[in-house]
C-alpha positions as CSV (number, residue, x, y, z in Angstrom):
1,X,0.0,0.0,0.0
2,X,0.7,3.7,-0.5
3,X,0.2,6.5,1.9
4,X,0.2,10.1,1.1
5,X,0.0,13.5,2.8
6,X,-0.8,16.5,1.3
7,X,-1.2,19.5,3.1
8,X,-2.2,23.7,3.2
9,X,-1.5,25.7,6.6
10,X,-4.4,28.3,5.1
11,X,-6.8,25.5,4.6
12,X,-7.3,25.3,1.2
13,X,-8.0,21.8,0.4
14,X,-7.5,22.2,-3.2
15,X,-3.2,22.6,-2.5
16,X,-4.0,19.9,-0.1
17,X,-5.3,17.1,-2.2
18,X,-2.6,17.8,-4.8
19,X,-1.1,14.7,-6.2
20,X,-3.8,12.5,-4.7
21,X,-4.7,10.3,-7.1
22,X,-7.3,6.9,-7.1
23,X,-7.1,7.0,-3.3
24,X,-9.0,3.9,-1.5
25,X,-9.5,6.0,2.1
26,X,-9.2,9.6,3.3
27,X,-8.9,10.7,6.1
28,X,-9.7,15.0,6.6
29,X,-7.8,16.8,9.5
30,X,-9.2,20.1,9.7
31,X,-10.0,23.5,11.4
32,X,-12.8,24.5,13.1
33,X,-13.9,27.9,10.8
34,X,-13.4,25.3,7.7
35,X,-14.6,22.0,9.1
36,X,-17.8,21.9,7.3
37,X,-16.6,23.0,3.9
38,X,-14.2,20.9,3.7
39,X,-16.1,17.6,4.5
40,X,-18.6,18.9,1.5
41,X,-15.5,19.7,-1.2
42,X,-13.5,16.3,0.1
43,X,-17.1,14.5,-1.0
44,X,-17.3,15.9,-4.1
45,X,-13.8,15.9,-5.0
46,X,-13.6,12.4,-4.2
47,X,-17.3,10.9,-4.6
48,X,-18.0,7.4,-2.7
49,X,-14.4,7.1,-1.4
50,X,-14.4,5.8,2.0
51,X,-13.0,8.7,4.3
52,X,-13.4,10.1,8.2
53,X,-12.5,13.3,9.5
54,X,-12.3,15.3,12.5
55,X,-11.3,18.8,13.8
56,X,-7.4,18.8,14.8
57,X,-4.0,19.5,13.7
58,X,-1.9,17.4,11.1
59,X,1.3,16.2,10.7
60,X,4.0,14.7,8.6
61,X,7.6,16.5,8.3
62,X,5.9,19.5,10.0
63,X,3.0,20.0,12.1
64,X,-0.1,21.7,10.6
65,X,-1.5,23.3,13.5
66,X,-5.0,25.6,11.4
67,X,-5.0,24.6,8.1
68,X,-6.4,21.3,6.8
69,X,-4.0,17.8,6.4
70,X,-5.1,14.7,4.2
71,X,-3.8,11.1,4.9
72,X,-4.7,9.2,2.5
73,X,-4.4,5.2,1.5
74,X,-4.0,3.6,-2.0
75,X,-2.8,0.6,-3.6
76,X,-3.6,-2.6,-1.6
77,X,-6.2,-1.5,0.8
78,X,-9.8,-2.7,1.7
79,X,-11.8,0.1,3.3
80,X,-15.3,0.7,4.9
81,X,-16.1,4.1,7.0
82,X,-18.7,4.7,9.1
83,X,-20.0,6.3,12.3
84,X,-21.8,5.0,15.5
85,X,-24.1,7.7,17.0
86,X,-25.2,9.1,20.3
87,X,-22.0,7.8,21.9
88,X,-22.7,9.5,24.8
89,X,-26.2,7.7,25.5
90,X,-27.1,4.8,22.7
91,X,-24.3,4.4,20.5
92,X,-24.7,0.4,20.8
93,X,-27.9,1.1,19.0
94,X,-25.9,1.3,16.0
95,X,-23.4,-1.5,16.3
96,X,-24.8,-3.4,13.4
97,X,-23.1,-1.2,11.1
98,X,-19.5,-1.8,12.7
99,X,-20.3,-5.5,12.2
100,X,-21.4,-5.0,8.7
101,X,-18.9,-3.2,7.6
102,X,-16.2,-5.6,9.7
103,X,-17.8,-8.8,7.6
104,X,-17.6,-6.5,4.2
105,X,-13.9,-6.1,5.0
106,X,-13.0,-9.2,5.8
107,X,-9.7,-9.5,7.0
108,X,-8.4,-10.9,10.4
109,X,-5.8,-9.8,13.2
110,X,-2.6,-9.9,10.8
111,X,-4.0,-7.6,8.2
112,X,-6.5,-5.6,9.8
113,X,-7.1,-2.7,12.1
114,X,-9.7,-0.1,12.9
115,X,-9.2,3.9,12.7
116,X,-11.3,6.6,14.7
117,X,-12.2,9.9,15.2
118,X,-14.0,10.7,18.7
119,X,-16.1,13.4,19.5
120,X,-16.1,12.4,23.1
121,X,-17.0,10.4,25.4
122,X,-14.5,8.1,24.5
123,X,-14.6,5.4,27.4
124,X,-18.3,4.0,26.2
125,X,-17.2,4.4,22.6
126,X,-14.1,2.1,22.9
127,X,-16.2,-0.4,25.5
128,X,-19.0,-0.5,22.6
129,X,-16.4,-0.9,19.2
130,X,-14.5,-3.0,21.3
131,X,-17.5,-5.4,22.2
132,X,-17.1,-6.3,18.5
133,X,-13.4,-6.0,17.5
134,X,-12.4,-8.0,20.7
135,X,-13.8,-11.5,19.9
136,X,-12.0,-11.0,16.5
137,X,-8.6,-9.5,17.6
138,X,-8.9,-6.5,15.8
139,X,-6.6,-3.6,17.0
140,X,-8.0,-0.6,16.9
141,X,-6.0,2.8,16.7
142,X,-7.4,6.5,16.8
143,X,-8.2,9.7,18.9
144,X,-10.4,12.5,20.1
145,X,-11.2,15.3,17.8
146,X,-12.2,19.4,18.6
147,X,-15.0,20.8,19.1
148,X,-17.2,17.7,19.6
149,X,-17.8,16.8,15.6
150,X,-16.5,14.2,13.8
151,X,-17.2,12.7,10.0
152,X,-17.7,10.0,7.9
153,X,-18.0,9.5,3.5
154,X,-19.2,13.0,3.6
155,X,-21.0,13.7,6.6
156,X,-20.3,15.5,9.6
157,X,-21.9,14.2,13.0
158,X,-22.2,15.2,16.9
159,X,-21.8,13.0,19.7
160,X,-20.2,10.2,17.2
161,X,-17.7,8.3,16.5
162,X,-16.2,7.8,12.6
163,X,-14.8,4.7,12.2
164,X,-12.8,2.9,9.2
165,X,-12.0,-0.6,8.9
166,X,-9.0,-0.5,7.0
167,X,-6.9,-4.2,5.8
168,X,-3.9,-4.4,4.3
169,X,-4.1,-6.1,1.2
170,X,-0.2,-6.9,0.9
171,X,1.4,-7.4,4.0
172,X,0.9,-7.3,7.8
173,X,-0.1,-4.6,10.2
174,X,0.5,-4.0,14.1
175,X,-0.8,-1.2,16.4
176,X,2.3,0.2,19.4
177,X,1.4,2.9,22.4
178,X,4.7,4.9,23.4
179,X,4.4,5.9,27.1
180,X,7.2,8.5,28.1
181,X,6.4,8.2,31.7
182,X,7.2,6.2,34.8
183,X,6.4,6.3,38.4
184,X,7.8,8.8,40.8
185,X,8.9,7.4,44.2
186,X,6.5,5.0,45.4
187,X,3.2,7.2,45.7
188,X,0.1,4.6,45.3
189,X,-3.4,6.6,46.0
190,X,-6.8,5.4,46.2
191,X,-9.2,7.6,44.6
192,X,-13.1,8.5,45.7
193,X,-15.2,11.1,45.7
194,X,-14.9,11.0,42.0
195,X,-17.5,12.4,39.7
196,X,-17.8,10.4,36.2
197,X,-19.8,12.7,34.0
198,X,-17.0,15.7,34.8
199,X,-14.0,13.3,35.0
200,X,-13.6,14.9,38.4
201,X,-10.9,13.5,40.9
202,X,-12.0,14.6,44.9
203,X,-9.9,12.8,47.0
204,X,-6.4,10.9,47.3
205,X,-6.2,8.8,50.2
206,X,-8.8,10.6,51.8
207,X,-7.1,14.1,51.3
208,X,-7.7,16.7,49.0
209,X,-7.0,15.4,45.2
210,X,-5.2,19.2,44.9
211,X,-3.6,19.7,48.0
212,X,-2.0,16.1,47.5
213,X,-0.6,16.8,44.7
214,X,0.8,20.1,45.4
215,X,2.5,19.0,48.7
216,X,4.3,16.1,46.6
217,X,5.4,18.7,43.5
218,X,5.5,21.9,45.5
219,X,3.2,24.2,42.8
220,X,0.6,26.5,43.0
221,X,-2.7,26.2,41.3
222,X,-1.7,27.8,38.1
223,X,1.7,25.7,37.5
224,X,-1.0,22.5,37.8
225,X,-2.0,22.7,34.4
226,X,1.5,22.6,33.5
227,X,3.1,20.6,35.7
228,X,0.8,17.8,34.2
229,X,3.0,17.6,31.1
230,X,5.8,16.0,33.4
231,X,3.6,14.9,36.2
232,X,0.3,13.5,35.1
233,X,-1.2,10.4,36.6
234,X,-1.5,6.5,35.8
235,X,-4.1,4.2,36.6
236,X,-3.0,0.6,36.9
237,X,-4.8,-1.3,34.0
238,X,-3.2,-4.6,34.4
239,X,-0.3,-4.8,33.7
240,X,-0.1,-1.4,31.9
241,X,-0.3,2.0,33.0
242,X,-3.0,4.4,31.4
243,X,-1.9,8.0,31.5
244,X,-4.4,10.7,33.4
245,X,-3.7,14.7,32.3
246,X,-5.5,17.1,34.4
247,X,-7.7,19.5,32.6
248,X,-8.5,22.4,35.5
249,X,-8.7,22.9,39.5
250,X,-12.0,23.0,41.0
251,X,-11.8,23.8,44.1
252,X,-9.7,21.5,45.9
253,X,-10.3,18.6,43.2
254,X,-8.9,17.9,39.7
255,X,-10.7,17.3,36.7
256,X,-9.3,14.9,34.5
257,X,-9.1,14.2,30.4
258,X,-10.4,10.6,31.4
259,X,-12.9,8.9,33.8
260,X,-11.5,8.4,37.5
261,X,-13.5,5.9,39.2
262,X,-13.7,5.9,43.1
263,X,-11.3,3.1,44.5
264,X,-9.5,3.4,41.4
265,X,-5.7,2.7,42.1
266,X,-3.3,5.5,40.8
267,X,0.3,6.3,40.6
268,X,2.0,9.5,40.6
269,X,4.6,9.6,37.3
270,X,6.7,11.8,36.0
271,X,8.8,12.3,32.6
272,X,11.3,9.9,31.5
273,X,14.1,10.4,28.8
274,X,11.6,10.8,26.0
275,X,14.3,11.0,23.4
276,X,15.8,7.3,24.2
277,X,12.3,6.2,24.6
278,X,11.5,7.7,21.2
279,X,14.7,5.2,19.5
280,X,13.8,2.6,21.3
281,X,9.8,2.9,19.7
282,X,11.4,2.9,16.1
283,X,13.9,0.7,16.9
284,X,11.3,-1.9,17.9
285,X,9.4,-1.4,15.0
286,X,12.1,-1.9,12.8
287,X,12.8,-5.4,13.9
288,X,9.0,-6.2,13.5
289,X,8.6,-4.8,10.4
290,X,12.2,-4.8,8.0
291,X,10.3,-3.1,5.2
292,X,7.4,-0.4,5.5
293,X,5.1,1.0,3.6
294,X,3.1,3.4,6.0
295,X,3.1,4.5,9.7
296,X,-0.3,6.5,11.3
297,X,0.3,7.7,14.7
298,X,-2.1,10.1,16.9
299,X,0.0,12.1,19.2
300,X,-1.6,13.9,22.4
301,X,-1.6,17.4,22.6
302,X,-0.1,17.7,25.9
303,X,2.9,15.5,23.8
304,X,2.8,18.3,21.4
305,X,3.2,20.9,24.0
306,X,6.0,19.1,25.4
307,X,8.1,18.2,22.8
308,X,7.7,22.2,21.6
309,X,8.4,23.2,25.3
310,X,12.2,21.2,24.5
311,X,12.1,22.4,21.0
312,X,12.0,18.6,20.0
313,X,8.5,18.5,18.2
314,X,10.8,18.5,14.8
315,X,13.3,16.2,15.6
316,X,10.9,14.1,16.6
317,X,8.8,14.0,13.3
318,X,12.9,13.4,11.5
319,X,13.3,10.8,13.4
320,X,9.8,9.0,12.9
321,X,10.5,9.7,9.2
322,X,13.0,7.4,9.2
323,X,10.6,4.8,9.7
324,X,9.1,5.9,5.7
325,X,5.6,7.2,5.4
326,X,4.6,8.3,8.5
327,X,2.1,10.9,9.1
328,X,-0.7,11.5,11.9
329,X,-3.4,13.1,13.9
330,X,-2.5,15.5,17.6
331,X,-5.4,14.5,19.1
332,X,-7.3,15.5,22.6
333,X,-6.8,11.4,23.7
334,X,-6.0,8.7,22.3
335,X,-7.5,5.0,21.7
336,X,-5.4,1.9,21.7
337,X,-7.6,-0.6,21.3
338,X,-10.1,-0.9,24.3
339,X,-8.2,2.0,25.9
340,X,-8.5,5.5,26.3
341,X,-5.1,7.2,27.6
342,X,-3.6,10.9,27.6
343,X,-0.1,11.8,27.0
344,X,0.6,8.8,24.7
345,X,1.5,8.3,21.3
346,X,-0.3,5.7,19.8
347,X,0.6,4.2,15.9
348,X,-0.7,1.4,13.6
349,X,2.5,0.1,11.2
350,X,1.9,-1.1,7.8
351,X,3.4,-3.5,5.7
């Protein structure tokens, strides 16, 4: 297969879509002002061509951070795109179409993965795709979207999820998650008075969520939201760690980018040498996979921020180039299969 990225940091999707030629799936990262235009003009440009989209900022040697970036696949792919509604109160009502369009596809764990776009509520959306993809060892790679709209062959929906089932008609495929943390000292907390629908943390150990953690860091209220990029949490998920950013203060508790349950078991972690973790990622998939044709990654935004806090966001894009065709989504969270993290980089490799 082929992936290619075009790309116009004043949004015009014409200059974007440049060179793209018989594509088989396309996938729209745009701004907000232009979302809706350019769903229409990707349809018509490209009529009946499988494609999601979202609101968010692009990337491939550079970063497109308000324009509009397309990823698109051709040569030796099998596509169907689709979207689950109401994610945030039925969206199993429309599982039937994930499980058509899975059976359409064909395709099994070697060859195939699922892409998304999330509008939100991203815990229930993974649980319900997941509830299909599981029993078929599908991976399953994607991420949150702005301003809670997302698309799918043309149209743009709320409280959704876009989905493509993508297999890779000449060679294998195989989904990573990069975590550039690890646990500081040995802080363990119990969480409760949690609040689900605002992803609001209370208390640690029976102690103020806030105060907690700025008696351990020594910050004040507004270094918190920034602080996070080298201190965020991690809930023990088995034996992995899922990242927790946190969004705002209120009051003396945190709200979160993702659920805290109470009695939840967290970890305090802070930033590890995310250059060597970085060369050890690649290096890994380089003995997987000798010969490449196309890497997607979604990278968080707090990630973003970071690695242009070091000035390292364009190393970092060198060095993943060095892997071949590798180009992606800064998301708002990202999925890895039935998980929804912060802070990670997540990445499907083709091929």
């Amino acid at each position: 297969m082929r992936q290619f990225f075009g790309m116009s940091q004043s949004g015009n999707l014409a200059e974007a879509v440049r060179g793209l030629d018989r594509p088989q799936f396309i996938m729209l990262l745009s701004n907000r002002a232009q979302f809706e235009a350019h769903v229409k003009n990707l349809e018509a440009l490209y009529p009946g061509i499988p494609s999601i989209g979202c609101i968010g900022m692009s990337y491939h040697n550079k970063v497109v951070e308000n324009g509009v970036g397309i990823i698109a696949f051709s040569d030796g792919v099998t596509v169907a795109a689709n979207a689950l509604e109401k994610v945030s109160t039925a969206p199993v009502k429309y599982i039937q179409r994930l499980e058509h369009d899975l059976a359409k596809v064909g395709g099994s764990r070697r060859d195939t993965v699922c892409i998304d776009f999330c509008s939100g509520n991203d815990a229930c959306v993974l649980s319900t795709i997941y509830s299909v993809l599981g029993p078929k060892n599908i991976s399953l790679v994607g991420g949150t979207g702005d301003a809670g709209l997302v698309s799918a062959n043309g149209v743009i929906y709320q409280d959704a999820v876009a989905y493509a089932i993508v297999r890779n008609l000449r060679g294998r495929i195989k989904t990573y998650k990069e975590n550039i943390y690890h646990p500081l000292g040995d802080y363990r907390f119990i969480a409760s008075n949690t609040d689900k629908s605002n992803y609001t943390l209370g208390l640690l150990n029976g102690k103020s969520a806030k105060q907690v953690y700025q008696s351990i860091l020594h910050v004040t209220d507004q270094q918190i939201l920034t602080q996070t990029f080298k201190n965020p949490f991690g809930k023990i998920n088995g034996d992995d760690t899922c990242i927790i950013s946190i969004k705002e203060v209120k009051g003396n508790a945190l709200a979160c980018f993702r659920q805290v349950n109470d009695s939840d078991v967290l970890l305090l972690l802070e930033l590890g040498d995310f250059k060597a973790i970085t060369e050890k990622t690649i290096r890994q998939i380089c003995q997987d996979f000798p010969t490449r044709s196309a890497v997607f990654s979604v990278n968080c935004l707090f990630r973003y921020k970071l690695f242009t806090e070091y000035n390292y966001m364009q190393e970092y894009l060198k060095k993943m180039s060095t892997l071949g065709s590798h180009a992606g989504l800064v998301g708002y969270g990202e999925h890895y299969n039935n998980r929804f993290v912060n802070q990670s980089m997540t990445c499907v490799v083709f091929e």
